[in-house]
C-alpha positions as CSV (number, residue, x, y, z in Angstrom):
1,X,0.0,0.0,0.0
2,X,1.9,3.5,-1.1
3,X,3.2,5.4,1.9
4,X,2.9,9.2,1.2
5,X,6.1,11.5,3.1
6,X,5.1,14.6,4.4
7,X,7.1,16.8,5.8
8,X,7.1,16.5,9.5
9,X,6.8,19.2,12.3
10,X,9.9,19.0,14.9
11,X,8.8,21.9,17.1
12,X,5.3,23.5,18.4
13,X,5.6,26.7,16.8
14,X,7.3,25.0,13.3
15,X,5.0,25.7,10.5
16,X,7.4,24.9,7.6
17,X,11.0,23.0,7.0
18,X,13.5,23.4,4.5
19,X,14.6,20.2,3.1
20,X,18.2,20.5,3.2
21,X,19.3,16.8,1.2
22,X,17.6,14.0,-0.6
23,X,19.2,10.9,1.4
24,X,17.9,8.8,-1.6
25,X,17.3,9.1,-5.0
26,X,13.9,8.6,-6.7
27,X,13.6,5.1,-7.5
28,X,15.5,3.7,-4.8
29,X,14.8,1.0,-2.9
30,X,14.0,2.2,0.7
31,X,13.9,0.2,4.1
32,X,11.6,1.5,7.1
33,X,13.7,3.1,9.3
34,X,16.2,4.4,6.8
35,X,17.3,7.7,6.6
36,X,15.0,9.7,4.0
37,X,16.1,13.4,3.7
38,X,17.2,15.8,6.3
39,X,15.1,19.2,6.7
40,X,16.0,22.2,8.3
41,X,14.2,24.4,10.8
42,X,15.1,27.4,12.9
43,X,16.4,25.3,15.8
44,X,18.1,22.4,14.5
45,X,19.1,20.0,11.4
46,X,17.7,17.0,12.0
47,X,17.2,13.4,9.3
48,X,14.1,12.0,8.8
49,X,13.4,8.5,8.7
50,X,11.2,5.9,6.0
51,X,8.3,5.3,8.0
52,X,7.3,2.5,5.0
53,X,9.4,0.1,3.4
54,X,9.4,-0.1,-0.6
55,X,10.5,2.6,-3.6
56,X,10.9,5.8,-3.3
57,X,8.4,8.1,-6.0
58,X,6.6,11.2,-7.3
59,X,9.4,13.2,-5.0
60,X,8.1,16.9,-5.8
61,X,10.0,18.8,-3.0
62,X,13.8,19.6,-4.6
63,X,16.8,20.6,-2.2
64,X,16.3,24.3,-0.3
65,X,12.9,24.2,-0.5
66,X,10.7,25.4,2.2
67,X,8.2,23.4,2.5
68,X,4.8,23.6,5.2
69,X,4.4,20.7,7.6
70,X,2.0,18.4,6.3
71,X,2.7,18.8,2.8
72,X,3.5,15.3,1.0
73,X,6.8,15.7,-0.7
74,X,7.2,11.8,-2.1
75,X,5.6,8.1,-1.9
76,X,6.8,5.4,-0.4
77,X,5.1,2.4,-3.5
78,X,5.3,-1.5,-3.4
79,X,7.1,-0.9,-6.7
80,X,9.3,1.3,-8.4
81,X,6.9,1.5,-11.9
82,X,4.0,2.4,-9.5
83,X,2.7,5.4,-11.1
84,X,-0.5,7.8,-10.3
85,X,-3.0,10.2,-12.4
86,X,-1.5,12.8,-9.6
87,X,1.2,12.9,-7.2
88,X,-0.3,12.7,-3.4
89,X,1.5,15.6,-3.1
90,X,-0.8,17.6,-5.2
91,X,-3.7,16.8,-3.1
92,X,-2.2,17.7,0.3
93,X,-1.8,21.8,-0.7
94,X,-5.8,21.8,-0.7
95,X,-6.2,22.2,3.3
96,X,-3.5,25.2,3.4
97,X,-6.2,27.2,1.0
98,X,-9.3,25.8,2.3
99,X,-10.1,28.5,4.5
100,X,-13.3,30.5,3.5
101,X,-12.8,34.1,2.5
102,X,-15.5,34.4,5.3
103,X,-13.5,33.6,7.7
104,X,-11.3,36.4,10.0
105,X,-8.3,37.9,9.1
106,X,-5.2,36.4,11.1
107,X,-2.9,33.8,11.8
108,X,-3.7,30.3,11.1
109,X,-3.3,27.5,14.0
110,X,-2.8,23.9,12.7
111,X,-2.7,20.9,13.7
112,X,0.7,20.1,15.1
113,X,2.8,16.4,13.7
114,X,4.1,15.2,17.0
115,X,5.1,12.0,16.0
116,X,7.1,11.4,12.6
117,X,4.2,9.0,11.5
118,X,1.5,11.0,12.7
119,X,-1.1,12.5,9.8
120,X,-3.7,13.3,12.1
121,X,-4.6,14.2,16.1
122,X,-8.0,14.3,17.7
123,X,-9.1,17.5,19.1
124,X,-9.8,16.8,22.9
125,X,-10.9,20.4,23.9
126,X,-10.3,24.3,23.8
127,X,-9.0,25.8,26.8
128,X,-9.5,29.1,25.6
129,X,-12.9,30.6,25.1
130,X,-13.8,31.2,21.5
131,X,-13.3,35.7,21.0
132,X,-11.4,35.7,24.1
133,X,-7.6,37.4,24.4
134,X,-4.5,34.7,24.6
135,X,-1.1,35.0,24.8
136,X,1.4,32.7,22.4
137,X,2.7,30.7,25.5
138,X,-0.6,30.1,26.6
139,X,-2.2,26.6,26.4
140,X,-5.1,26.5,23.0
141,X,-5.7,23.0,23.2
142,X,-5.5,19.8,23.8
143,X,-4.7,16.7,21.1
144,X,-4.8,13.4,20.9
145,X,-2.8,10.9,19.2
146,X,-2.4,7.3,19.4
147,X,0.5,8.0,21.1
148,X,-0.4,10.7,23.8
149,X,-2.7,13.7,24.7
150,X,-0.8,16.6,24.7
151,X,-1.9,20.6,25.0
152,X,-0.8,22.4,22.7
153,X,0.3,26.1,23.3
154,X,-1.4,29.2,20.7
155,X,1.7,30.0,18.9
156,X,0.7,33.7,18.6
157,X,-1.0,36.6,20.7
158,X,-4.3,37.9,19.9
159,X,-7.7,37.3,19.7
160,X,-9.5,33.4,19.2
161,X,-11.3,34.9,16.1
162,X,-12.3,31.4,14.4
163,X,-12.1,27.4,15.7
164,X,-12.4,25.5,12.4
165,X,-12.6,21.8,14.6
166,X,-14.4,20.9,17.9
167,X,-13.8,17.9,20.3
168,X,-13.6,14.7,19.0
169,X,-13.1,16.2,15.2
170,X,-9.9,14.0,13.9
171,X,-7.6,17.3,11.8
172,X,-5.2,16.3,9.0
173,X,-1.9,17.4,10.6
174,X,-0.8,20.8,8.9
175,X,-4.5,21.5,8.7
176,X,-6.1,24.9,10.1
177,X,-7.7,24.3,13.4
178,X,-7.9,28.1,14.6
179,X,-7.8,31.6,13.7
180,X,-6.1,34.4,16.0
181,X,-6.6,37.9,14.8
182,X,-4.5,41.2,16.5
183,X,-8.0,42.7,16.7
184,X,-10.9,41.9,19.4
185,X,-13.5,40.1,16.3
186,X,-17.2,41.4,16.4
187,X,-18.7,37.5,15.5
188,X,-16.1,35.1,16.3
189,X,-16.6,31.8,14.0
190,X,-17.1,28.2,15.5
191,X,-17.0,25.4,12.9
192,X,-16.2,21.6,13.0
193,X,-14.5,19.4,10.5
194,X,-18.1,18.4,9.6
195,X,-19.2,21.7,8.8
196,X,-16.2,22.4,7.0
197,X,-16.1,19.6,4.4
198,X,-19.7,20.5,2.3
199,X,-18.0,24.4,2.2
200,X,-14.6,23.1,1.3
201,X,-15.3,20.7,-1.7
202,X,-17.9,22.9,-3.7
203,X,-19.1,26.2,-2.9
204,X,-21.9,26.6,-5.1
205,X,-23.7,23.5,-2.2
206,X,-22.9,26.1,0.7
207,X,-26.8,26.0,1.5
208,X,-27.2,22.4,1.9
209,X,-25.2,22.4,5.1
210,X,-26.5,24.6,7.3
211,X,-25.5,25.7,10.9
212,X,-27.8,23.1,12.8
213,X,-26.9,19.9,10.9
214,X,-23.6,19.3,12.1
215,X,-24.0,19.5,15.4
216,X,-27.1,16.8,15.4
217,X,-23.8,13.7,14.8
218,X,-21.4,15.5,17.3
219,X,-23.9,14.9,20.1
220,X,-24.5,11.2,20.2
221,X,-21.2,10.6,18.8
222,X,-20.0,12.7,21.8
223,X,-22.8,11.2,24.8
224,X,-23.2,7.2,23.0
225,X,-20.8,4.5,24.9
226,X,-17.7,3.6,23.2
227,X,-17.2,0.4,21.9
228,X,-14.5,-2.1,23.5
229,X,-11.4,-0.6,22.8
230,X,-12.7,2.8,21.5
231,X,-10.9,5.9,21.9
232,X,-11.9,8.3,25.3
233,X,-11.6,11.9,24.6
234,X,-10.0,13.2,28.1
235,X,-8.0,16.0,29.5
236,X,-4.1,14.8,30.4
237,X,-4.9,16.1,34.3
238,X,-8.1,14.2,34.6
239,X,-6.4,10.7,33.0
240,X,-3.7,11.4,35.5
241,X,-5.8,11.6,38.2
242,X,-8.4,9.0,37.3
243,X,-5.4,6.4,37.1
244,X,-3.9,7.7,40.4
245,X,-7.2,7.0,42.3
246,X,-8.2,4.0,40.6
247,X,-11.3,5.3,38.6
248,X,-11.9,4.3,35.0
249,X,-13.0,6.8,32.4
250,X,-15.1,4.1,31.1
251,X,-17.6,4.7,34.0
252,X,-18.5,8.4,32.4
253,X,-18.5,6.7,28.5
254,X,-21.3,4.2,29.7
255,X,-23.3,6.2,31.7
256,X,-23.8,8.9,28.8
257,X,-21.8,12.0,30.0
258,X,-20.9,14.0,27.2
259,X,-17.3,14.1,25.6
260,X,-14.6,15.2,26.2
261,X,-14.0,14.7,29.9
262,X,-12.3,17.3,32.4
263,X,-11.5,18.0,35.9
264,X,-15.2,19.2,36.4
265,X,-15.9,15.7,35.8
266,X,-14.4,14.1,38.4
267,X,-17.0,14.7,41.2
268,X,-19.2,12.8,38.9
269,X,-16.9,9.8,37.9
270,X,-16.6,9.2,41.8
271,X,-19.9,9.0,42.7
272,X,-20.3,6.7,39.6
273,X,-17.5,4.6,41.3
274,X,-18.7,4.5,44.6
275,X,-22.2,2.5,43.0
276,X,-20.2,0.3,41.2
277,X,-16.7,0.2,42.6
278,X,-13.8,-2.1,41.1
279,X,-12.3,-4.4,43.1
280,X,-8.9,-4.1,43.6
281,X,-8.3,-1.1,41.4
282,X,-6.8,1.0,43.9
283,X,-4.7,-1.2,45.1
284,X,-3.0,-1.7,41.6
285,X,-2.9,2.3,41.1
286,X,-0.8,3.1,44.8
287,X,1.2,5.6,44.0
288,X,5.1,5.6,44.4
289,X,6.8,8.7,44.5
290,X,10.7,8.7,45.4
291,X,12.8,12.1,45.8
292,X,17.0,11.8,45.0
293,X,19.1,15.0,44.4
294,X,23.0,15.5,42.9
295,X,24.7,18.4,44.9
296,X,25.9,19.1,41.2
297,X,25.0,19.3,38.0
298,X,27.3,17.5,35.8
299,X,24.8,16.4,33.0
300,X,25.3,20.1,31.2
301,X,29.2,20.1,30.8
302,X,28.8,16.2,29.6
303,X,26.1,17.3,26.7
304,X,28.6,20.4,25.9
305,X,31.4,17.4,25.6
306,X,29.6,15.2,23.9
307,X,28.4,17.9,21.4
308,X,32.3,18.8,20.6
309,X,34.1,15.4,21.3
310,X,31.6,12.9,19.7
311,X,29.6,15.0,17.7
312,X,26.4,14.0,19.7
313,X,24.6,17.1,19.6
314,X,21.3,16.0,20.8
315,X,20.7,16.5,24.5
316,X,17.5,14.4,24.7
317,X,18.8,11.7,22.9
318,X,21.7,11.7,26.0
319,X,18.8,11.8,28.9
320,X,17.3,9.0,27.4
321,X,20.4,7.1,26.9
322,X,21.4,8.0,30.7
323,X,17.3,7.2,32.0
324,X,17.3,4.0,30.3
325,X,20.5,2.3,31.0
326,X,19.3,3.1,34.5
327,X,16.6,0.6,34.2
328,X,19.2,-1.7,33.2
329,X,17.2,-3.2,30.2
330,X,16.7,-2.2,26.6
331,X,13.9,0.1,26.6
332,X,11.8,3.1,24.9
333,X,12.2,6.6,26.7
334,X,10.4,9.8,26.2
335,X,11.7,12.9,26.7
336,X,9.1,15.8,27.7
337,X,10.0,19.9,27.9
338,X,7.4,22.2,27.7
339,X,4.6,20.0,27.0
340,X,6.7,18.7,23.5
341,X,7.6,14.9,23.7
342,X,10.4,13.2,21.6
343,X,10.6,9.2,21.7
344,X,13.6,7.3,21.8
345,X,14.8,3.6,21.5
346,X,17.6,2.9,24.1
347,X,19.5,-0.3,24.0
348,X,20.3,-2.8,26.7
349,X,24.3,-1.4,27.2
350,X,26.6,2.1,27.6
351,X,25.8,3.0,24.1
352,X,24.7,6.5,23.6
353,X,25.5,6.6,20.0
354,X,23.0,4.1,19.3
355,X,19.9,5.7,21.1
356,X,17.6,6.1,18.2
357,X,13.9,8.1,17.4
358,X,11.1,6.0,18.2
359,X,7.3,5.9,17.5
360,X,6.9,3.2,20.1
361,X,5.1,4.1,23.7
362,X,7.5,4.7,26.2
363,X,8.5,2.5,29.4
364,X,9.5,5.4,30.8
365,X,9.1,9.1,30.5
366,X,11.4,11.6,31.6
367,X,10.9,15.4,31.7
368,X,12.7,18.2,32.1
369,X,11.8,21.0,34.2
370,X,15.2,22.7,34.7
371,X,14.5,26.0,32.8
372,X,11.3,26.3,34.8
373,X,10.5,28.1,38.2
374,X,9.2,25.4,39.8
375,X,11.2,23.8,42.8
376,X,9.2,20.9,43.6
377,X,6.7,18.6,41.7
378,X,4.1,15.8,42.8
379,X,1.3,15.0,39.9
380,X,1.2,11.7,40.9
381,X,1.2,8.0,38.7
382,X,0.9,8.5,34.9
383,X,0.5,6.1,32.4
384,X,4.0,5.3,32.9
385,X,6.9,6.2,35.4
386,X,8.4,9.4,35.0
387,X,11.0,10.7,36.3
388,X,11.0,14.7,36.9
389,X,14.5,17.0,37.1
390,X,14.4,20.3,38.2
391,X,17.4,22.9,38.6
392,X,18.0,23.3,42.3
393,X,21.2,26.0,43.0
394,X,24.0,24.4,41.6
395,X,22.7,20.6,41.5
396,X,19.7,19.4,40.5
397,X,16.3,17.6,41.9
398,X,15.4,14.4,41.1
399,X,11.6,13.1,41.6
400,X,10.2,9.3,40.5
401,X,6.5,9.0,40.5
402,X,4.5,5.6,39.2
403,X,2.3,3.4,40.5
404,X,2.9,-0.3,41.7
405,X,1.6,-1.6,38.9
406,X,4.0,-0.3,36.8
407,X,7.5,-1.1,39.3
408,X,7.5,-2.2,42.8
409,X,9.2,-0.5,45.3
410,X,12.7,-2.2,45.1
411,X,13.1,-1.5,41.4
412,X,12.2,2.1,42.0
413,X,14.5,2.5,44.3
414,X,17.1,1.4,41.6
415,X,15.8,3.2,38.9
416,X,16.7,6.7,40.4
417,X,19.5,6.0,42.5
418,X,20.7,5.0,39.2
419,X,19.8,7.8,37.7
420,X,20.8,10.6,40.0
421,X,24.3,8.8,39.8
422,X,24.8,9.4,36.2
423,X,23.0,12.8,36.4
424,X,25.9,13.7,38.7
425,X,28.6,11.9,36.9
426,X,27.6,10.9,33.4
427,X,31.3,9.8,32.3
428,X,30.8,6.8,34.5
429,X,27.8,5.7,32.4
430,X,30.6,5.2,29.3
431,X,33.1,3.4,32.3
């Protein structure tokens, strides 16, 4: 089945690459997990990897071009003769000029790529009210991939002037998702993807979509129990705390309660638990939470070494390296900052060199908090452990927090006494 290569977003507030190099030439033979092309943005120079094994074709993107995230730029085909009426490429611009002349003047949001073989994310929820003022570090809204819910920040100051997707809508990544204007709007717009597609394809059938038809789906959709399996649109706090206290989100899905769920939900999905509690739940969910600290900081001069010396210029790549040979297996390892999330594959061994990007879900989850203010951290058990540093004088705070079902208490105690050991010294992680 052909594999369309878009070009991927690397940062929050990344709205376009440059492709930089063509690893492979059109034609070639390509292995998943080979190294495609490498693309440029304004933080770093970075190679992206096959995400499909077969022939490289219809490659429309040439060197030093600057190219929007989103955008298909080649196919990945079962054979190398495998030719189409049009390049996928084509097809993928139609989002970027989508938008109705209707709708307020400003700058487009869209729908972020946080994993390489992402195309799409599921919009949980707005945090910001639709007309209201928001900042471009503050938090627009929250996405959900297969791999994680994240919220993602606005990107730009101004006014919410348009949302072009509500909650549960599935967005194309690249795709517009919101509108923010430099001016307070006089009739802020609220569409979904449903209202969107009728306007979108042919203009001239405007009329047969009204206002009042697509929200008739969105509700049942929204209210109707999820089938075994099916995916529950929630807010990253509320998961967090459902799983620390044992409640399933399933509870709120069968009894009706509308979609997505939040912290003003959770009153409700206790009482639901106390009528039908789950044996043994809370047990499993007790929470673990462990506290280590280095008197100094010796993981910034190592990444500075490394950088020079070895040509290893990606921090993350080292705290994942250092996080997972402190659980002493081969493992996958995320690294959070700022609410953005970068997966890694870590070896069993000393091997930073062979740490690689990952699109499988994390064992562990490690986030760094060192260029915040904050001085101390309990969120309690996620959906896996995570270990939290923050910047304390010259040293630095270490916290573990997970729940026993995830590690008992003796290999917690390893994990970050391991941990905080290389943190302090990382040149005896190579010994």
């Amino acid at each position: 089945m052909p594999h369309d290569v878009t070009m991927p977003q690397l940062g929050m507030a990344q709205d376009a690459g440059r492709l930089t190099q063509w690893l492979k030439a059109p034609g070639d033979a390509v292995t998943k997990g080979d190294a495609l092309f490498e693309v440029e943005t304004d933080k770093a120079t970075m190679e992206v990897e096959a995400q499909a094994s077969g022939f490289l074709i219809h490659v429309t993107a040439a060197e030093g071009e600057d190219v929007p995230v989103g955008q298909a730029i080649a196919r990945i085909s079962d054979s190398a003769d495998a030719a189409g009426d049009s390049p996928a490429p084509k097809d993928n611009a139609a989002p970027e000029s989508a938008a109705p002349d209707s709708l307020p003047k400003g700058k487009e949001i869209t729908m972020p790529q946080l994993g390489m073989a992402q195309d799409s994310g599921v919009l949980v929820g707005w945090l910001v009210e639709l007309g209201a003022e928001v900042g471009a570090d503050d938090l627009l809204f929250e996405v959900e991939t297969d791999k994680a819910t994240l919220e993602v920040p606005a990107g730009a100051s101004g006014y919410l002037a348009a949302t072009l997707a509500q909650a549960g809508d599935a967005v194309p990544v690249g795709q517009a998702v919101a509108v923010i204007s430099a001016n307070k709007p006089d009739a802020p717009v609220a569409r979904g993807m449903a209202a969107a597609a009728p306007a979108t394809k042919a203009a001239p059938k405007a009329d047969v979509a009204p206002a009042p038809k697509p929200a008739t789906p969105a509700k049942p959709a929204q209210a109707a129990p999820a089938p075994a399996g099916g995916r529950i649109l929630a807010s990253p706090k509320l998961r967090r705390v459902a799983m620390e206290k044992g409640l399933d989100l399933a509870q709120l899905v069968h009894a009706g309660h509308p979609q997505p769920f939040h912290m003003r939900d959770l009153d409700v999905l206790e009482s639901l638990a106390d009528k039908a509690p789950v044996p043994q739940a809370s047990a499993a969910m007790k929470a673990i939470r462990l506290e280590a600290g280095c008197p100094e900081d010796g993981f910034t001069a190592f990444a500075q070494w490394a950088a020079d010396a070895h040509g290893l210029r990606d921090s993350d790549a080292l705290f994942a390296g250092l996080a997972g040979a402190s659980l002493g297996r081969a493992s996958t390892v995320a690294v959070e900052r700022f609410g953005a999330s970068r997966v890694y594959d870590v070896p069993a061994g000393r091997s930073l060199s062979a740490v690689t990007d990952s699109e499988n879900s994390p064992d562990l989850r490690v986030r760094d908090l060192r260029a915040t203010q904050l001085r101390a951290v309990s969120l309690g058990a996620e959906d896996v452990p995570v270990l939290s540093i923050i910047q304390q004088g010259a040293g630095l705070a270490l916290v573990l927090e997970c729940c026993a079902a995830q590690m008992d208490g003796p290999a917690a105690i390893a994990l970050i006494s391991e941990f905080a050991g290389r943190m302090e010294q990382p040149l005896r992680h190579l010994l």
